[in-house]
Each structure stands twice: as structure tokens, then as C-alpha cells.
FIMAR-132954 format. One record per residue (C-alpha): residue number from 1; x negated, y negated, z negated; residue in one letter. Coordinates in nm, 4 decimals. Example, Ala and Ser with C-alpha at 12.3 -4.5 7.8 and 13.67 -1.06 7.14 Angstrom:
- 1/-1.2300/0.4500/-0.7800/a .
- 2/-1.3670/0.1060/-0.7140/s .
***
This chain:
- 1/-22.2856/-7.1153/-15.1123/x .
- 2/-22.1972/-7.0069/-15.4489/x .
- 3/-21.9300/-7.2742/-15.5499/x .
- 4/-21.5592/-7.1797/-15.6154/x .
- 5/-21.3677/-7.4477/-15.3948/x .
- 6/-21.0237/-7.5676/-15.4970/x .
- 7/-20.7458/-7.4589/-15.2495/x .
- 8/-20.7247/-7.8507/-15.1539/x .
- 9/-21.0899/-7.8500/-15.1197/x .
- 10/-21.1004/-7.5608/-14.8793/x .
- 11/-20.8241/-7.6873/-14.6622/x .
- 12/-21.0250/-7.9684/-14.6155/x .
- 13/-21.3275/-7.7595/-14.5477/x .
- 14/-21.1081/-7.6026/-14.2721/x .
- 15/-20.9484/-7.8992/-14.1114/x .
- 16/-21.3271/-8.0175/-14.0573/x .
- 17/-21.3501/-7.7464/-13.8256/x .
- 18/-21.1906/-7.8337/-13.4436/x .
- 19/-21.0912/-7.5266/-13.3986/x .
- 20/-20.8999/-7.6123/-13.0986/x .
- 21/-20.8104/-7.2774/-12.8667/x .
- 22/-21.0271/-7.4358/-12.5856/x .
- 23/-21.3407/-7.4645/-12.8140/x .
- 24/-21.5319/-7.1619/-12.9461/x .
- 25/-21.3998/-7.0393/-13.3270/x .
- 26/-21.7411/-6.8895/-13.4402/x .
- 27/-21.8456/-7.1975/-13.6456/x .
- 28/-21.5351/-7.1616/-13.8453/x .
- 29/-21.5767/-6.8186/-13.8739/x .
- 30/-21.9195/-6.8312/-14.0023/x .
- 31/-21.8433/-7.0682/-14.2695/x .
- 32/-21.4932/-6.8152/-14.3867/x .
- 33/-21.7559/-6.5136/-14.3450/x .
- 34/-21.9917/-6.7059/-14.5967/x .
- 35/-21.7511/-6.7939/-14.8613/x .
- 36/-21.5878/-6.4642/-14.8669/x .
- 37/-21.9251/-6.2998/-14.8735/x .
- 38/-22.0651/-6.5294/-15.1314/x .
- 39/-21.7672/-6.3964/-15.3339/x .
- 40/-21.8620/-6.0369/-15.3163/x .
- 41/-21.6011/-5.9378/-15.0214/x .
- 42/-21.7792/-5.7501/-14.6719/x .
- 43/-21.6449/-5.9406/-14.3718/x .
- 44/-21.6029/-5.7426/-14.0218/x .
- 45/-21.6064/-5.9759/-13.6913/x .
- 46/-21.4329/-5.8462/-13.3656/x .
- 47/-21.6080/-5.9991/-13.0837/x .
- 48/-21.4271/-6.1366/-12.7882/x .
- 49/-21.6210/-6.0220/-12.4522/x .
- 50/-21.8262/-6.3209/-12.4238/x .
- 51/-21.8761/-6.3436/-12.7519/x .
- 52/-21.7358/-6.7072/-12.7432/x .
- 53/-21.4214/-6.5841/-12.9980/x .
- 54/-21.4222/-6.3699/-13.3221/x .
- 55/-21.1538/-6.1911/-13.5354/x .
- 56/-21.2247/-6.1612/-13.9047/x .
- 57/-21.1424/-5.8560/-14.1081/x .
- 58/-21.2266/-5.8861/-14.4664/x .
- 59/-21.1593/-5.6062/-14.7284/x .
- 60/-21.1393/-5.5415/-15.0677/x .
- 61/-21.1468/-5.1871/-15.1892/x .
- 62/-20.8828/-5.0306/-15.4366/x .
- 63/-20.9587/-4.8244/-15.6592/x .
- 64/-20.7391/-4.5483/-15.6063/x .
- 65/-20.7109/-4.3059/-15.2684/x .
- 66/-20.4926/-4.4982/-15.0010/x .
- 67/-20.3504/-4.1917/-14.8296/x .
- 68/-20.0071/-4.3474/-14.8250/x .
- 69/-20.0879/-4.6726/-14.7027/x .
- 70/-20.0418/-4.8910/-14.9924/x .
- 71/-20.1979/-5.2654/-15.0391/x .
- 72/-20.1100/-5.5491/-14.8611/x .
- 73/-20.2450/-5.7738/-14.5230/x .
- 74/-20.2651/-6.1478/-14.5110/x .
- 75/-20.3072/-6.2611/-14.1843/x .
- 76/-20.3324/-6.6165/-14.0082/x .
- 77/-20.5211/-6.7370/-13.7222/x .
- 78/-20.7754/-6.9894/-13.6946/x .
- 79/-20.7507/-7.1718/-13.3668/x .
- 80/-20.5422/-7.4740/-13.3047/x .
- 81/-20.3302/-7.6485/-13.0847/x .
- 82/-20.4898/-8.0070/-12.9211/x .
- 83/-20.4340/-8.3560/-13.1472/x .
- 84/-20.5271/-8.5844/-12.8297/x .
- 85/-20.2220/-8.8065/-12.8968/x .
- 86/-20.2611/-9.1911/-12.9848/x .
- 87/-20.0237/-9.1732/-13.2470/x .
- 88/-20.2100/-8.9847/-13.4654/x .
- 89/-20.2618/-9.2423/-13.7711/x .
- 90/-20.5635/-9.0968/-13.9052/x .
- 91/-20.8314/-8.8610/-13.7470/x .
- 92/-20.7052/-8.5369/-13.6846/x .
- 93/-21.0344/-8.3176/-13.8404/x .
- 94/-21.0270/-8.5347/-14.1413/x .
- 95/-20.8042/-8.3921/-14.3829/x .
- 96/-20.6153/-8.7237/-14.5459/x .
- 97/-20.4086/-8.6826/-14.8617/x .
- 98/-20.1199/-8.9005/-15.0394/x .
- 99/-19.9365/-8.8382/-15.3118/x .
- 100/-19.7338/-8.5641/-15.1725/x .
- 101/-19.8960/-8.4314/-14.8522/x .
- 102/-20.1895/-8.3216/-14.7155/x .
- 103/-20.2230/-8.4514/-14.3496/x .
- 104/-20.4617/-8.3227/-14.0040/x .
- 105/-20.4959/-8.0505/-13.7236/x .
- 106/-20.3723/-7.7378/-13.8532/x .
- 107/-20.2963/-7.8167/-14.2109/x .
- 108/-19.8981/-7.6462/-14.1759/x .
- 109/-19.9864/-7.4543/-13.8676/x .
- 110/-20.1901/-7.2671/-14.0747/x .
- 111/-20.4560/-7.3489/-14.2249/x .
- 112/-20.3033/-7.4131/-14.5286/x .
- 113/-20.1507/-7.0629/-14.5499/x .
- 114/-20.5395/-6.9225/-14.4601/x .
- 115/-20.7145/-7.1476/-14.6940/x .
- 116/-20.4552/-7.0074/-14.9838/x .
- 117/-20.5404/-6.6612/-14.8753/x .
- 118/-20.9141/-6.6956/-14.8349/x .
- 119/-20.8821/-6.8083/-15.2032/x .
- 120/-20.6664/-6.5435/-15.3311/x .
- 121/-20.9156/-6.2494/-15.1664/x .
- 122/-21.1985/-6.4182/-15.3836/x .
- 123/-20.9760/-6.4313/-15.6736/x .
- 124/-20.8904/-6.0394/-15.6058/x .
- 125/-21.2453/-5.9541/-15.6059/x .
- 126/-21.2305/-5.9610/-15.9964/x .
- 127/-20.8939/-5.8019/-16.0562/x .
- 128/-20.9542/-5.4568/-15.9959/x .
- 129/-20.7246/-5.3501/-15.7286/x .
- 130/-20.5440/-5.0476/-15.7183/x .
- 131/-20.4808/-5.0935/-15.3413/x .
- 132/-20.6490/-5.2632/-15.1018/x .
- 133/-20.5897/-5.6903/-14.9776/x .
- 134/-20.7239/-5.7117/-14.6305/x .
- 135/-20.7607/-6.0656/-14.4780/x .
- 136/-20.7132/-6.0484/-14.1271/x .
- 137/-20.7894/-6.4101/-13.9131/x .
- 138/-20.7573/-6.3807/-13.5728/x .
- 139/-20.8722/-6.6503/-13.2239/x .
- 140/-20.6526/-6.7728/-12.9776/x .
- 141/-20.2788/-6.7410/-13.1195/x .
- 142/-20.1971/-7.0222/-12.9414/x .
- 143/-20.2953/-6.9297/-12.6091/x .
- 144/-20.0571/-6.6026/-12.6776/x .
- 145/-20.1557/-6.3857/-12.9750/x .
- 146/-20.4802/-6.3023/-12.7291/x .
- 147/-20.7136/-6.3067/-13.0788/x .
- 148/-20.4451/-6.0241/-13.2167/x .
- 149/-20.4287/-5.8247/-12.8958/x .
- 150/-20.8161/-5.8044/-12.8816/x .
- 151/-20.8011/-5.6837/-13.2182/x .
- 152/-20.5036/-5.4235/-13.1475/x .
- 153/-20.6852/-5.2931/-12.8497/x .
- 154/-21.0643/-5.2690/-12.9602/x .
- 155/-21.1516/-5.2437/-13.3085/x .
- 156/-21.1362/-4.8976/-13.4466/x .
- 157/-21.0566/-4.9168/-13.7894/x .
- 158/-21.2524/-4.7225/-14.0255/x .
- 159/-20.9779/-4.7324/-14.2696/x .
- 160/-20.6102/-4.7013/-14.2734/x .
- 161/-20.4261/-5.0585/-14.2463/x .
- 162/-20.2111/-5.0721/-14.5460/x .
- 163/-19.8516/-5.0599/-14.4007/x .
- 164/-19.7227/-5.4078/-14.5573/x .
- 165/-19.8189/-5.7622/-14.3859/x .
- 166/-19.7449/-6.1512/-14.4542/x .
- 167/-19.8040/-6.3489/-14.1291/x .
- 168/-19.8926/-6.6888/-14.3002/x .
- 169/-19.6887/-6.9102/-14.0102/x .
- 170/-19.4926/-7.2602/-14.1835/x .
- 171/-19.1504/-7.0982/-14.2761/x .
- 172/-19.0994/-7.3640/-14.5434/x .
- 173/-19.1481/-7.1001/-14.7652/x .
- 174/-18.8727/-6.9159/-14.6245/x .
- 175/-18.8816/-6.4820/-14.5746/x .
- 176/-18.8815/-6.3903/-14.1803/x .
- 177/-18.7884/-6.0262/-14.0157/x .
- 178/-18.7713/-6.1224/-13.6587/x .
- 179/-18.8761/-6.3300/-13.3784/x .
- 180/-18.8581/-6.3971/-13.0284/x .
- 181/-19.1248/-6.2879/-12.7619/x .
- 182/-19.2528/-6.4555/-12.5435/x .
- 183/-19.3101/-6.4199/-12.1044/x .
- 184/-19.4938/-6.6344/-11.8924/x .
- 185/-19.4344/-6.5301/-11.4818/x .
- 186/-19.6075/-6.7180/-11.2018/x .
- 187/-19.3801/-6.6652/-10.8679/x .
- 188/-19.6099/-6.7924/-10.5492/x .
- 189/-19.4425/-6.8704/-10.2509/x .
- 190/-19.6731/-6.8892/-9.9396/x .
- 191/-19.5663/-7.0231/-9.5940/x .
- 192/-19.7652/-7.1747/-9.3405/x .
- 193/-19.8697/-7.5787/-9.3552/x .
- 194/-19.8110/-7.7841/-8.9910/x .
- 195/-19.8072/-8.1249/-8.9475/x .
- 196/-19.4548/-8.2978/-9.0263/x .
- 197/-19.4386/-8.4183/-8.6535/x .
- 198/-19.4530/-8.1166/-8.5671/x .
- 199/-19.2438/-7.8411/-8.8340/x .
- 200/-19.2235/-7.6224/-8.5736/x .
- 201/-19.5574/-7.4699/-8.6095/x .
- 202/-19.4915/-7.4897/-8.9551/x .
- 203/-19.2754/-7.2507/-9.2778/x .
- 204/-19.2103/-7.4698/-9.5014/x .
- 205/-19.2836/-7.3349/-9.8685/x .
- 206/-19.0359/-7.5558/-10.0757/x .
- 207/-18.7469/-7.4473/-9.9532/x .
- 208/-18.7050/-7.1006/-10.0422/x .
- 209/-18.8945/-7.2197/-10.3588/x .
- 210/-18.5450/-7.4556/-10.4372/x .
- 211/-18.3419/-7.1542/-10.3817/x .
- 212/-18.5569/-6.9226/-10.6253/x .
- 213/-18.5289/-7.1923/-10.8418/x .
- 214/-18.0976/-7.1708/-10.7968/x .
- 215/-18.0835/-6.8277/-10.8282/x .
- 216/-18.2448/-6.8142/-11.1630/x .
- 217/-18.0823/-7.0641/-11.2919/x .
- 218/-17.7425/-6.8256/-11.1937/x .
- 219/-17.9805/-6.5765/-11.4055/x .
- 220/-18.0339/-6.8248/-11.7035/x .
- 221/-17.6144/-6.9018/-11.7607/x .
- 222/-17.5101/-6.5266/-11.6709/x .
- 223/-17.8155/-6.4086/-11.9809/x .
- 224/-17.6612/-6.6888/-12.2029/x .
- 225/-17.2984/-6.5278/-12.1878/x .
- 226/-17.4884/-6.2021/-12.2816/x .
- 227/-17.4553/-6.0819/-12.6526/x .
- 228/-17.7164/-5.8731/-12.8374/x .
- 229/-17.6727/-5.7215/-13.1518/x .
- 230/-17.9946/-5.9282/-13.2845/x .
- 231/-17.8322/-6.2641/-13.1474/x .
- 232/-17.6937/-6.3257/-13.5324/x .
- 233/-18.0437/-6.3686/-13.6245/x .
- 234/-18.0887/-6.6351/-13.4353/x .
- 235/-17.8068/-6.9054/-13.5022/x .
- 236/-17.9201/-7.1736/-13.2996/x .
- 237/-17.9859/-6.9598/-12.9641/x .
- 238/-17.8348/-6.5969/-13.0081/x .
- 239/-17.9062/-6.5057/-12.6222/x .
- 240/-18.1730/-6.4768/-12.4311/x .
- 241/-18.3150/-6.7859/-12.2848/x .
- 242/-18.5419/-6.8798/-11.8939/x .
- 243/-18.6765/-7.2193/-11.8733/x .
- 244/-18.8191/-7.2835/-11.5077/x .
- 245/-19.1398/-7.4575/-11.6697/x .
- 246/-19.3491/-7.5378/-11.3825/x .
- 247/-19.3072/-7.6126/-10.9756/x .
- 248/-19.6122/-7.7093/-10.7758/x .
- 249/-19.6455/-7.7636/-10.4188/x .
- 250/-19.7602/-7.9313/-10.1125/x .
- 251/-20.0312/-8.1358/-10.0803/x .
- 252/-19.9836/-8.4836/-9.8445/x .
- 253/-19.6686/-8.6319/-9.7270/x .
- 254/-19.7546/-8.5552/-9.3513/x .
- 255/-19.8323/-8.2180/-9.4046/x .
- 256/-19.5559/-7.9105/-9.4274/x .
- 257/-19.6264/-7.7282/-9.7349/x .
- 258/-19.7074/-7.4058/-9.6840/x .
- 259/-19.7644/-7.3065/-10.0680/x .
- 260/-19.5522/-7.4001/-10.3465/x .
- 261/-19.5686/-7.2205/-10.7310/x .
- 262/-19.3940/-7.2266/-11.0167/x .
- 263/-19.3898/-7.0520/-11.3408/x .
- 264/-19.1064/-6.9563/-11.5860/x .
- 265/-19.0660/-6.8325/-11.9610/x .
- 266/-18.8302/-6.6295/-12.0798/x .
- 267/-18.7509/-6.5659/-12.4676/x .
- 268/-18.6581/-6.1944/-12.4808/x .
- 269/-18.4732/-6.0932/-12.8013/x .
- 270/-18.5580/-5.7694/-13.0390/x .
- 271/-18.3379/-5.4995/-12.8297/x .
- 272/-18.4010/-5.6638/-12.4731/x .
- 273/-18.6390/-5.4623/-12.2129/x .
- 274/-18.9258/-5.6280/-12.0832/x .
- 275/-18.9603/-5.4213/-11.8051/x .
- 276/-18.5840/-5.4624/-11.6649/x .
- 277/-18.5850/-5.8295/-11.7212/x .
- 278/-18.8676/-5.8215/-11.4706/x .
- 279/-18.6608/-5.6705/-11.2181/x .
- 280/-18.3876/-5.8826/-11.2878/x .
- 281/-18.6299/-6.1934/-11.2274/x .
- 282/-18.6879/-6.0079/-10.9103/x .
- 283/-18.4166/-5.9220/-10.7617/x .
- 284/-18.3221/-6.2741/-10.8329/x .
- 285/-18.6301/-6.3947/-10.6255/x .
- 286/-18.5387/-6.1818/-10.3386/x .
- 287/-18.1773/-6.3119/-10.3111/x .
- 288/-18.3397/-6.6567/-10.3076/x .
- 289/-18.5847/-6.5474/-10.0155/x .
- 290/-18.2779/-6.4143/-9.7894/x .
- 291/-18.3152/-6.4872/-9.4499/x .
- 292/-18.6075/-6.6799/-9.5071/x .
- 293/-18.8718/-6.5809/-9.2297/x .
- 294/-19.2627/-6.6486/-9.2339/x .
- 295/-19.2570/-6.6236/-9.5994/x .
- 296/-19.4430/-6.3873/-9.8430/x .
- 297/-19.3925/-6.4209/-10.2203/x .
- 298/-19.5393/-6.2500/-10.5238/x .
- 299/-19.4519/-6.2761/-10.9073/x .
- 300/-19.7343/-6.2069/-11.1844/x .
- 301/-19.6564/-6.1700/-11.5079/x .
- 302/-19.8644/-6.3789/-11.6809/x .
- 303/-19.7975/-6.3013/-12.0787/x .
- 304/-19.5850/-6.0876/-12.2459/x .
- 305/-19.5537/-6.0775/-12.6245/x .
- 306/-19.3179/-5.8484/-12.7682/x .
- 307/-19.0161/-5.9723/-12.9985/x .
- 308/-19.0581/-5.9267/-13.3565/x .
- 309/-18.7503/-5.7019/-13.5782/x .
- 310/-18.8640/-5.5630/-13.9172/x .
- 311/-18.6194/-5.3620/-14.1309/x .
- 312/-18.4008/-5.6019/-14.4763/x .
- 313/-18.5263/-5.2741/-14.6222/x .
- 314/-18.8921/-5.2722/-14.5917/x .
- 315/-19.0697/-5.3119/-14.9087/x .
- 316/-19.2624/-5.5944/-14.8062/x .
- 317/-18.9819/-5.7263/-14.6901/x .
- 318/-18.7751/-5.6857/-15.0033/x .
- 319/-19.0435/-5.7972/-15.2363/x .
- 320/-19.0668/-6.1417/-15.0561/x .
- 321/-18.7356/-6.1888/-15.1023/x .
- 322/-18.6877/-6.0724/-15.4334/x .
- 323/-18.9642/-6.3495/-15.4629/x .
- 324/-18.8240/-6.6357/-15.3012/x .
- 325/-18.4598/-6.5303/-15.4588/x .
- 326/-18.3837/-6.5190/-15.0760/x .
- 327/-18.0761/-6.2905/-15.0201/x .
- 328/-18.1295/-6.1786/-14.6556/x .
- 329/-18.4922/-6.2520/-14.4099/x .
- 330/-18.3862/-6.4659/-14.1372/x .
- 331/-18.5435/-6.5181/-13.7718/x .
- 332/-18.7287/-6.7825/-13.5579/x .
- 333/-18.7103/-6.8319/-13.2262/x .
- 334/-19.1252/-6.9037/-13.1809/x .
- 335/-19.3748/-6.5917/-13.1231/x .
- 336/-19.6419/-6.4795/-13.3888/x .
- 337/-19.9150/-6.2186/-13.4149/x .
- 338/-19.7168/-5.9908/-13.6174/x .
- 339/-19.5309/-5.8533/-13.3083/x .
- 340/-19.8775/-5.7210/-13.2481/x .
- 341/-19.9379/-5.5884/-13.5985/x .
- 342/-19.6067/-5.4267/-13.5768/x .
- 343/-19.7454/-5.2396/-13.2619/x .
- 344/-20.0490/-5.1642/-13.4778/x .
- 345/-19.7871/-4.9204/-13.7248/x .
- 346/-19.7350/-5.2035/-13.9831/x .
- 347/-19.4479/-5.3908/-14.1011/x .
- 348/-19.5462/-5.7421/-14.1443/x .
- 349/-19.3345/-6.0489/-14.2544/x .
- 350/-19.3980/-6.4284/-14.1894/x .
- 351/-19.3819/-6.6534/-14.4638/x .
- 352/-19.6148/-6.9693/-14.5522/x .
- 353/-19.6029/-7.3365/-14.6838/x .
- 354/-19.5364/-7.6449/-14.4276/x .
- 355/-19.2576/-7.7055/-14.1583/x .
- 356/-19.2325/-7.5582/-13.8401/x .
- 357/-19.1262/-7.8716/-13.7478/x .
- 358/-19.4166/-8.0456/-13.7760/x .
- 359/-19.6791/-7.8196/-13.6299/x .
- 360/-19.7821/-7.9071/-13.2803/x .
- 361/-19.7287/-8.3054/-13.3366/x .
- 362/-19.8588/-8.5823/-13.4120/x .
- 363/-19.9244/-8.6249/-13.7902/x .
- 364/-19.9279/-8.2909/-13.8803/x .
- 365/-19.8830/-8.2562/-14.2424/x .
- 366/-19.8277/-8.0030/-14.5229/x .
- 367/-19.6606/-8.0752/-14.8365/x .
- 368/-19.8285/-8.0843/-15.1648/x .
- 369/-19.5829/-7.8793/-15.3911/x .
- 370/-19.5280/-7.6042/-15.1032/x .
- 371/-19.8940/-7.5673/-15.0632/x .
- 372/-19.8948/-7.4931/-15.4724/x .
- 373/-19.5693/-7.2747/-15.5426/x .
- 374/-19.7493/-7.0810/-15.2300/x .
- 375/-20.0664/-7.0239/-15.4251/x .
- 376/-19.8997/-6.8777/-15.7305/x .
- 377/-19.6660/-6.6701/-15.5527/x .
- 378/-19.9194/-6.5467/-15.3055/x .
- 379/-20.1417/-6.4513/-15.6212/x .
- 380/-19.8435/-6.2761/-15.7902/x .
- 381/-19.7372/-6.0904/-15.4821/x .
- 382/-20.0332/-5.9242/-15.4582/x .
- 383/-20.0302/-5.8814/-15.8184/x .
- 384/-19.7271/-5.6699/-15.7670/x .
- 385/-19.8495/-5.4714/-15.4457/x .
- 386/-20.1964/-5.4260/-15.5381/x .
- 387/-20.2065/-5.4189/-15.8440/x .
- 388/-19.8829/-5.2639/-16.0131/x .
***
């Protein structure tokens, strides 16, 4: 495959692809490793442990020593969320175009922002860089930046990451410093199952489940009277937020239920502690359990991605701006993987064509002139960082 494909061209190419989180992301990875080696760039995978999943590092070389961690990272993932919903109007993996939108799977959330960057690397190749571009494409975002935490934890670089990132995520073009995280706690409540003729034999597992279930919700309204000095970056929920997501239990309606689950999220904000909101969650569990007898209980923490704050004055973070004529980043409330790059010593940024709004939905669509003021000012930021 020697042929230079059009940015529209390679969207399409990638919306082909299901890439859905549930379905293996090798045959889209081949075809990115192809292109970008057909354009002179050496690709790196990162294995999952099965092999089923792959991260793609891709670099180009600058041509001066990198001791101080110069260049730039672009950064997207390749998996997607399902598009199993009727009212999709068109087929999902076909990419369909009007006159001012691209629609499908994926083309906001992000393959748009990838194919842009997979075409600006192969653009790079013949610019001679002063300082390194590094795509990095990562698995299983969706499931909880697992593609990115793979990455974080295995692969040993063999060069230094250049301290500057863009997290391609639909901003509508807008500069981000922060984000929530993102928790995921199972709580399993286990009596002891009887027939209902008989509850006497029996411990029922709702019950104490419906007063776990009251005592976070005390949790939820006391953490939403709670300010944080990161709260301004996030106008539309400034507090900390627990959703009670999930309850499961019993199994006939004869039968006392003797196990009963359910699972909550939390949204912790840059400044909160993990670690103490999971003895808050706790200790609210317990007081819910008082006096209950014949019951055992035990919480799992199922997923926890770290919020996301990155300093106004990075220089990533000030070039973007200075790009976008954007006088301050701002903050969404939704996780990415660059709250694992930032673990990784870099200071990344999310910014990238299409709505937020959109992703996840029905009719997924990206629109044409965002998709092109992207492209040029993708190609002149790394102009600038690379380059100057």
C-alpha cells in the first residue's frame, strides 16, 4: 500500500473497521501499522496477554538529542462503543457523507481525530523534525482506559516520551486541562435463600441491600454540599458525584433471596482521594448493615481511573490555546487516557474535532469544517513543537 489517502478517505478506511471494545482491534491495527509503515514510520505493538488487543506506538525521529524531552504525542484510541440501535439511519461501519458531515461508529469519538493524526505522522516523515511526533493508539478506552494502563504498566520505552500530549477526544475543538475519574464498586450482599412460606429459615438479602442503598444516597447529597477548589472547572457539576448504577437480586418470587448486588460510580474530582472515598463508601455500607444478622457483605472496587488536572501554564497547554485564541483550558466531566499518560510523567491535553454530544448515539457524526480547521492546525502545531 503505497497510496497517500485523503484525511476523508482514511476516516472512511477506519469506520470500515468494527472496532467495537468486545471484538478484537488487531485488524485495525494491522491496516494503521501498514500505512504508517508504507510511509517510512517504524510502528511498535504492545500486546494485550492474549494477544486478542494491541497498542500502537509509532515514532518519528528528530534530528537533534531529546535530553529535555521535547516533541510532541498524539494519542487516540481505536476501539468503539456498540451501534446496535434501530435508529441508526445508515449502517454504522459505512462511513456516509453530506454536505457538511461525515456520519458512522466512531467518526467524533475518535476516529476522526486518529485518522487526522495518522495523516499528519506521514506528512512529518518528510519535514525533518527537530523533535520527535509519536503516535500513540491504544485498545479498550471504553471499557476504562484498560488499552492505556497496559501500555503504562508493560512497555518499556526505549526512548524518553516527549513531555507534551494532545488526547484527540471531540472537544469541539475546544483546549481541556482537567477531567473527572472515574470508579466502578461492586458491593455483594449474601444472606441465606428459604422458601417464602417459610422466612424463618431464611436472611433475606434485599433488605439490608435497601438500606446500603439509603445510606449512600445520605453520602451522595452530603458530597454534593462539598466544595473543592477544582469544582470551578466544572460548571455544570462542581462536586463530586455517586450514582447507584446497578441492583440485582433474588431469583423466583417464592424463594427468599439470599444474594442481592449492586454496583455504584463515583466521579472523583482532581484534589479528591481515592483511597478515603473508599472508606467513606464503607463506612457507609456498614451503617446500612447495623443490626442486620446472618449477613456477610464485601465491596470490590472494580475500576478506578484517576482525575485529570494539567497546569494553564504548561507549554502544551499554552500553545493550544494560543492556537484556538482560547483564553483559559476548561474541564469535562467524562474520563480519558491522558489521566494515564499524566501518570506516565507527561502533560497531555485533550482537544479534537466532533461533539461530545454526539459520541455514544445513534447517528454519530463529525462535522466537515471541524474535521478540516483540525487538520491544518494539527499540522501547524507540530510545526511549532517539532519543528521550531
Amino acid at each position: 500500500m503505497t497510496t497517500t489517502l485523503t484525511d476523508a478517505k482514511l476516516l472512511a478506511k477506519l469506520v470500515s473497521y468494527d472496532s467495537t471494545s468486545h471484538n478484537s482491534n488487531v485488524p485495525i491495527a494491522d491496516f494503521v501499522c501498514q500505512y504508517l509503515e508504507d510511509g517510512g514510520i517504524e510502528v511498535n505493538r504492545n500486546y494485550s496477554a492474549d494477544k486478542s488487543k494491541v497498542n500502537l506506538i509509532a515514532r518519528i525521529e528528530g534530528s537533534k538529542e531529546n535530553s529535555d524531552r521535547q516533541g510532541l504525542i498524539l494519542s487516540g484510541h481505536l476501539d468503539v462503543v456498540p451501534a446496535t440501535e434501530d435508529a441508526w439511519e445508515s449502517d454504522p461501519f459505512i462511513l456516509r457523507e453530506t454536505s457538511d458531515a461525515y456520519f458512522g461508529r466512531g467518526t467524533c469519538d475518535m476516529k476522526g481525530f486518529v485518522a487526522l493524526a495518522i495523516s499528519a505522522a506521514r506528512k512529518a516523515v518528510s519535514q525533518r523534525l527537530h523533535h520527535p511526533l509519536i503516535l500513540m493508539l491504544t485498545f479498550d478506552e471504553e471499557l476504562g482506559l484498560l488499552g492505556a494502563q497496559h501500555l503504562a504498566n508493560t512497555w518499556a520505552a526505549p526512548f524518553p516520551w516527549p513531555s507534551a500530549a494532545i488526547v484527540g477526544e471531540p472537544t469541539s475543538l475546544r483546549v481541556i486541562r482537567a477531567h473527572k475519574g472515574c470508579m466502578y464498586i461492586n458491593i455483594d450482599i449474601t444472606g441465606k435463600s428459604a422458601h417464602s412460606a417459610q422466612p424463618h429459615f431464611g436472611v433475606n438479602a434485599i433488605v439490608p441491600a435497601a438500606r446500603i442503598v439509603s445510606e449512600l444516597d445520605k453520602l451522595r447529597y452530603q458530597w454534593s454540599r462539598q466544595p473543592i477548589e477544582s469544582g470551578s472547572l466544572f460548571p455544570d457539576a462542581p462536586y463530586l458525584t455517586l450514582d447507584v448504577a446497578k441492583i440485582a437480586g433474588g431469583s423466583a418470587n417464592n424463594i427468599i433471596p439470599g444474594q442481592c448486588r449492586m454496583t455504584i460510580g463515583l466521579r472523583p474530582l482532581p484534589g479528591h482521594d481515592c483511597d478515603a472515598l473508599i472508606e467513606e463508601i464503607t463506612s457507609a455500607m456498614n451503617r446500612g448493615l447495623a443490626n442486620a444478622s446472618g449477613i456477610t457483605c464485601t465491596l470490590v472496587v472494580l475500576a478506578n481511573t484517576p482525575p485529570l488536572l494539567v497546569s494553564q501554564d504548561c507549554p502544551i497547554c499554552q500553545t493550544m490555546c494560543d492556537f484556538m485564541s482560547q483564553k483559559n483550558a476548561e474541564g469535562v466531566s467524562y474520563a480519558t487516557d491522558a489521566a494515564i499518560l499524566q501518570t506516565m510523567g507527561i502533560d497531555p491535553i485533550i482537544w479534537g474535532p466532533g461533539s461530545i454530544g454526539v459520541a455514544h448515539r445513534p447517528n454519530e457524526f463529525l462535522p466537515k469544517n471541524e474535521f478540516s480547521q483540525a487538520s491544518q492546525i494539527l499540522n501547524d502545531v507540530i510545526g511549532r513543537v517539532c519543528i521550531s
